[in-house]
VOBA-1610 file (N, C-alpha, C; in pm, whole numbers, padded with zeros to 5 digits, always signed):
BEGIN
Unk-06762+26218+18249Unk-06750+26088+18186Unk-06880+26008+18201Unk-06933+25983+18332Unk-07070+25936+18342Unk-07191+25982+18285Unk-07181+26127+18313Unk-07283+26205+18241Unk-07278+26182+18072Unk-07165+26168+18006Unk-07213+26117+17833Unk-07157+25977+17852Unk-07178+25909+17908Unk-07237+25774+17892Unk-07380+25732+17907Unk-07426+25796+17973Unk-07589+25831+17957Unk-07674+25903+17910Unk-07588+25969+17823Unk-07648+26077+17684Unk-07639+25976+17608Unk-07481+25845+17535Unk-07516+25781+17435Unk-07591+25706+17476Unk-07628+25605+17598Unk-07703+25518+17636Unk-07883+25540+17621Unk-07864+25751+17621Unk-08010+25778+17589Unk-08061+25740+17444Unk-07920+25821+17356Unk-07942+25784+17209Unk-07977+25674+17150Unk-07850+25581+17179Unk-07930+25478+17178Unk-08040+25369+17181Unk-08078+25401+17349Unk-08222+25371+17354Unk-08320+25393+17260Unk-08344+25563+17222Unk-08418+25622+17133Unk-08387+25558+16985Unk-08273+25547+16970Unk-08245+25506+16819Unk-08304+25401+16788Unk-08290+25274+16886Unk-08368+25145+16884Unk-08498+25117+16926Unk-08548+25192+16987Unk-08710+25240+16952Unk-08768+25284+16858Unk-08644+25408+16755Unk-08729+25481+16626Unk-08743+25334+16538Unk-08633+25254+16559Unk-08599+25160+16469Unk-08704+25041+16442Unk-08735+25056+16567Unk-08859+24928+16619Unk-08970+24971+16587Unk-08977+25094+16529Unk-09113+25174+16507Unk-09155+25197+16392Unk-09066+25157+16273Unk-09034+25174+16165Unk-09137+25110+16076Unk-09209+25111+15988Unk-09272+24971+15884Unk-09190+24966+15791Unk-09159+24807+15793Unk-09075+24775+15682Unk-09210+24701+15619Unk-09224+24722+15460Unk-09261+24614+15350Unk-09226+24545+15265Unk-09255+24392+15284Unk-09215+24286+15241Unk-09342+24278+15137Unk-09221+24167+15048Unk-09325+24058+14936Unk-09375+23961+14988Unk-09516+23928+14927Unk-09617+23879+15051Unk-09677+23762+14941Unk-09686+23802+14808Unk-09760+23717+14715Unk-09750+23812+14575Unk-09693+23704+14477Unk-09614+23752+14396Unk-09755+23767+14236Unk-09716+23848+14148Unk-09795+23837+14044Unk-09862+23726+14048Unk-10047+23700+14012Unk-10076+23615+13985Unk-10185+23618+13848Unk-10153+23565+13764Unk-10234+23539+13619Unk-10268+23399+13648Unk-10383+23422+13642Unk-10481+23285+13643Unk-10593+23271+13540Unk-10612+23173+13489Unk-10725+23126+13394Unk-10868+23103+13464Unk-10957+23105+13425Unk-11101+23066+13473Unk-11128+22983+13382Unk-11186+22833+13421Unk-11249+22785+13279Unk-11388+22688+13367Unk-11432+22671+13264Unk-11578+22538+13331Unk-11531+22424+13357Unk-11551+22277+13376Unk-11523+22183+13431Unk-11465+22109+13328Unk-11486+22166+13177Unk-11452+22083+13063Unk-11350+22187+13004Unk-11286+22255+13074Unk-11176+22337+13042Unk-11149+22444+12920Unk-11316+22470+12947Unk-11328+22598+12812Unk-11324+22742+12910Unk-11255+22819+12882Unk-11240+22907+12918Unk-11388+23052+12956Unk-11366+23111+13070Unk-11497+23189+13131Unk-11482+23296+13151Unk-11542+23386+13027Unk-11499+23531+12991Unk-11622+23605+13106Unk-11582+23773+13158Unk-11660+23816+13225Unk-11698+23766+13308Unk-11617+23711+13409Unk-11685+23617+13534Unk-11623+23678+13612Unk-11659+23770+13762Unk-11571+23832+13868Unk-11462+23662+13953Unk-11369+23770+13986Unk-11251+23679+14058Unk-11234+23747+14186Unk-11243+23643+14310Unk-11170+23744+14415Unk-11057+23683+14460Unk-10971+23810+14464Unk-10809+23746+14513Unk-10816+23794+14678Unk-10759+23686+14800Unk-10741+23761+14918Unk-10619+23701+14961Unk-10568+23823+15015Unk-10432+23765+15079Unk-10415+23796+15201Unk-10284+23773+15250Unk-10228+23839+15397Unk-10096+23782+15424Unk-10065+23786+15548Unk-09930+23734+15600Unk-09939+23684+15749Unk-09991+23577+15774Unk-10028+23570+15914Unk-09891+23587+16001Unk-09804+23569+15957Unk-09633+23622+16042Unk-09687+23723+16092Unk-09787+23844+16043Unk-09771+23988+16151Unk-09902+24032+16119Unk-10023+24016+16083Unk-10156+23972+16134Unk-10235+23879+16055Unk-10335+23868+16096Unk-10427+23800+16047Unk-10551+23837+15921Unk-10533+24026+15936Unk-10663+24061+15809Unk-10593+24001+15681Unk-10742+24015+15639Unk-10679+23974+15491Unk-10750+24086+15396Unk-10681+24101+15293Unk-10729+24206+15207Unk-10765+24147+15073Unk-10879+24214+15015Unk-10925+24167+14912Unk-10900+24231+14765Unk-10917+24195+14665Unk-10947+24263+14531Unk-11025+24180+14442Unk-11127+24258+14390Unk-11232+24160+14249Unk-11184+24196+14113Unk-11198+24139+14051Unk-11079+24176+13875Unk-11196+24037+13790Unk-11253+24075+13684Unk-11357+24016+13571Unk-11260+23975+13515Unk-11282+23855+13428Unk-11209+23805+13345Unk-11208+23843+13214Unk-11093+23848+13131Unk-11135+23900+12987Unk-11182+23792+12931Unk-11158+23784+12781Unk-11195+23703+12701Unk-11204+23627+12681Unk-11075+23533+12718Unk-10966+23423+12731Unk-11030+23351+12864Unk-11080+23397+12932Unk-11091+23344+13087Unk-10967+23404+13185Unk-10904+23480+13151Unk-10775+23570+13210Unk-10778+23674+13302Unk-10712+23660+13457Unk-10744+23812+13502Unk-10577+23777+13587Unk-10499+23908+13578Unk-10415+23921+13640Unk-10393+23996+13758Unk-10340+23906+13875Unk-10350+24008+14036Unk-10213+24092+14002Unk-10188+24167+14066Unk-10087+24252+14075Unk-09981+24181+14169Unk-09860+24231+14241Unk-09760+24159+14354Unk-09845+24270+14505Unk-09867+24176+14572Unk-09883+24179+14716Unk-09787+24212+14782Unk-09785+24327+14893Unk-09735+24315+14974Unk-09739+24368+15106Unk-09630+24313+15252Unk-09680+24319+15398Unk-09655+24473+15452Unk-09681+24503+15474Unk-09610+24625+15587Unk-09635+24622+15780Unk-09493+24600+15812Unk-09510+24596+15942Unk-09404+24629+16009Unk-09421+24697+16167Unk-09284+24782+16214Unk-09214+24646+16207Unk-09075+24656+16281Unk-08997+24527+16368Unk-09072+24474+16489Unk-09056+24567+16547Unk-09145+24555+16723Unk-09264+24415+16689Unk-09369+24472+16572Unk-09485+24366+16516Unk-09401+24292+16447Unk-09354+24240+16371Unk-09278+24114+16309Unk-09198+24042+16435Unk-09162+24112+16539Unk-09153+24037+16705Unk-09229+23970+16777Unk-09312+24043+16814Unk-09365+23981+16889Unk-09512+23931+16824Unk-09535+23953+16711Unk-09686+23950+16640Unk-09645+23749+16662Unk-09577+23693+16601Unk-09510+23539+16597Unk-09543+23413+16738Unk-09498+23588+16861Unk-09503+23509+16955Unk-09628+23468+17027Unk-09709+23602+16979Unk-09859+23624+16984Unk-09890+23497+16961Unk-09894+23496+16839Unk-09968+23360+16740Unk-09937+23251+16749Unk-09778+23202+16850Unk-09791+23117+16882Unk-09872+23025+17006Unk-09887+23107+17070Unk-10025+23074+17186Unk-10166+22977+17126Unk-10173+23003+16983Unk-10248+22933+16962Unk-10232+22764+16907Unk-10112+22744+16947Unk-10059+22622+16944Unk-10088+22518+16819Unk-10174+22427+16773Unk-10137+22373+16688Unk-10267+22437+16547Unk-10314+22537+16641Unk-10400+22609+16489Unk-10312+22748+16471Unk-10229+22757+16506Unk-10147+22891+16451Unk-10110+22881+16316Unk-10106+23014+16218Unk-10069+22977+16098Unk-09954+23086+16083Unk-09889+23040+15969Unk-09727+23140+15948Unk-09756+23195+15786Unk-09706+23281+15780Unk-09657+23334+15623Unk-09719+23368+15567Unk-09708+23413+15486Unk-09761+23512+15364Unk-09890+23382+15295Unk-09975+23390+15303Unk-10100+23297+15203Unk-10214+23385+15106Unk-10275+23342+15025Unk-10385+23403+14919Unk-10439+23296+14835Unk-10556+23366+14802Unk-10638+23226+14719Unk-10746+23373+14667Unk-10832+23261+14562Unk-10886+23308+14442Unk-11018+23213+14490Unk-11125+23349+14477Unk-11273+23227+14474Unk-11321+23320+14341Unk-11375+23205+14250Unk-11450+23264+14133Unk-11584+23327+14207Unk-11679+23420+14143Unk-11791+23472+14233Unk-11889+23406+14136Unk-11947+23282+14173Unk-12036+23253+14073Unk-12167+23300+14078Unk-12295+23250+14001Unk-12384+23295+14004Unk-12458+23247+14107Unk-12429+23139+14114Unk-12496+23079+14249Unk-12422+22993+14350Unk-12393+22989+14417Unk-12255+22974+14550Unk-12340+22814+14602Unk-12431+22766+14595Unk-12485+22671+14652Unk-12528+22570+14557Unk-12479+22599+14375Unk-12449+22530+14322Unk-12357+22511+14237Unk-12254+22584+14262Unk-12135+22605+14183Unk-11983+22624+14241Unk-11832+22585+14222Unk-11795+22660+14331Unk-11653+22657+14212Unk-11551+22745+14243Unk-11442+22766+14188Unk-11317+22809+14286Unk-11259+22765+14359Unk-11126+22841+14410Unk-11012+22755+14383Unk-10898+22846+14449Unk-10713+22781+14449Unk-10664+22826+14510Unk-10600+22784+14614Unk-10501+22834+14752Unk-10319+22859+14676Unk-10305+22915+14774Unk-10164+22930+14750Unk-10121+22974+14900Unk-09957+22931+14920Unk-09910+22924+15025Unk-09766+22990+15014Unk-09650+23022+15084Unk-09529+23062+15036Unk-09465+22912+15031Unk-09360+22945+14857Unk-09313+22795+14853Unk-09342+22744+14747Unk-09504+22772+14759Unk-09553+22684+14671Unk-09603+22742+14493Unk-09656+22667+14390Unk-09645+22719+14287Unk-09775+22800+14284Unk-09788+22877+14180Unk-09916+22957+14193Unk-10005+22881+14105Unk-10147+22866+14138Unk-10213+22770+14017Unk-10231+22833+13922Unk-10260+22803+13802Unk-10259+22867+13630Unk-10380+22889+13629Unk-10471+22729+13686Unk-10648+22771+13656Unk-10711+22768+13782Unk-10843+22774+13764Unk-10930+22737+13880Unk-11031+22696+13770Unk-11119+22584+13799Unk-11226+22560+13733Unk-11334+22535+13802Unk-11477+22564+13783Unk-11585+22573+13834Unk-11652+22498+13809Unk-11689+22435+13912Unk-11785+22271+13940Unk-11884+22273+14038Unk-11986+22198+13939Unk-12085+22186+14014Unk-12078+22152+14159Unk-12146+22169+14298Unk-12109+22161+14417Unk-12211+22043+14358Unk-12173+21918+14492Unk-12223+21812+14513Unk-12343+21832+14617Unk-12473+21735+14564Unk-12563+21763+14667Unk-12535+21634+14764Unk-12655+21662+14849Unk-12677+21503+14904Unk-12714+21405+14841Unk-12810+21448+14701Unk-12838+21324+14641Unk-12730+21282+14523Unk-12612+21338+14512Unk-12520+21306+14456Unk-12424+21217+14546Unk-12410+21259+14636Unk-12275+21229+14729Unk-12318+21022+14727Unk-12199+20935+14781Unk-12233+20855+14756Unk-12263+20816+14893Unk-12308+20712+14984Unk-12318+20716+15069Unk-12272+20538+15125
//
């Protein structure tokens, strides 16, 4: 009687370890079609886009993809998504909470246009879970010092 109570108690054990060992994948960031346009809302054909995402719930990399715009100013991301055992969706949370009020949660991604010149131009749009996905991003001149007002 003792002896297979500690055969199922072995199974068990093992079962809830394979289980904990498992990667489950989640939706992380859903289709995104976005517009590119200039500051006067004409649309920006052939311009690279970078999409990056992640899920800080169970780490922190983030992964990238570049996609040109067609014609229209149009490039569509594909759906994102997480893969992580249980065990990491456990304790990855508790990890991250140590970092107290800079810890971040959930699935996030954003879009930087790649312009031609980064120190006078700039284009991005965040996205968060929740929230809506933006339609455009438009690209504006970066402000210098002798613009800024003071």
């Amino acid at each position: 009687m003792k002896l297979t109570r500690i055969i199922i108690l072995g199974f068990l054990i093992v079962g809830v370890g394979v289980v904990m060992l498992l990667p489950i994948e989640t939706s992380a960031v859903p289709t995104w079609r976005i517009q590119v346009v200039d500051q006067d809302g004409n649309p920006l054909r052939e311009i690279g886009l970078r999409e990056y995402w992640g899920d800080y719930s169970v780490d922190y990399q983030v992964s990238t993809q570049d996609l040109t715009t067609d014609k229209n100013g149009f490039v569509t991301f594909g759906p994102r998504t997480t893969k992580a055992t249980l065990l990491r969706r456990i304790l990855y949370p508790l990890q991250n909470s140590l970092g107290g009020v800079h810890s971040s949660w959930g699935p996030h991604a954003g879009v930087i246009v790649l312009v031609n010149d980064a120190s006078k131009e700039i284009g991005t749009a965040q996205w968060a879970s929740g929230q809506p996905l933006a339609e455009k991003v438009a690209v504006k001149p970066m402000k210098t010092a002798a613009q800024s007002p003071q």
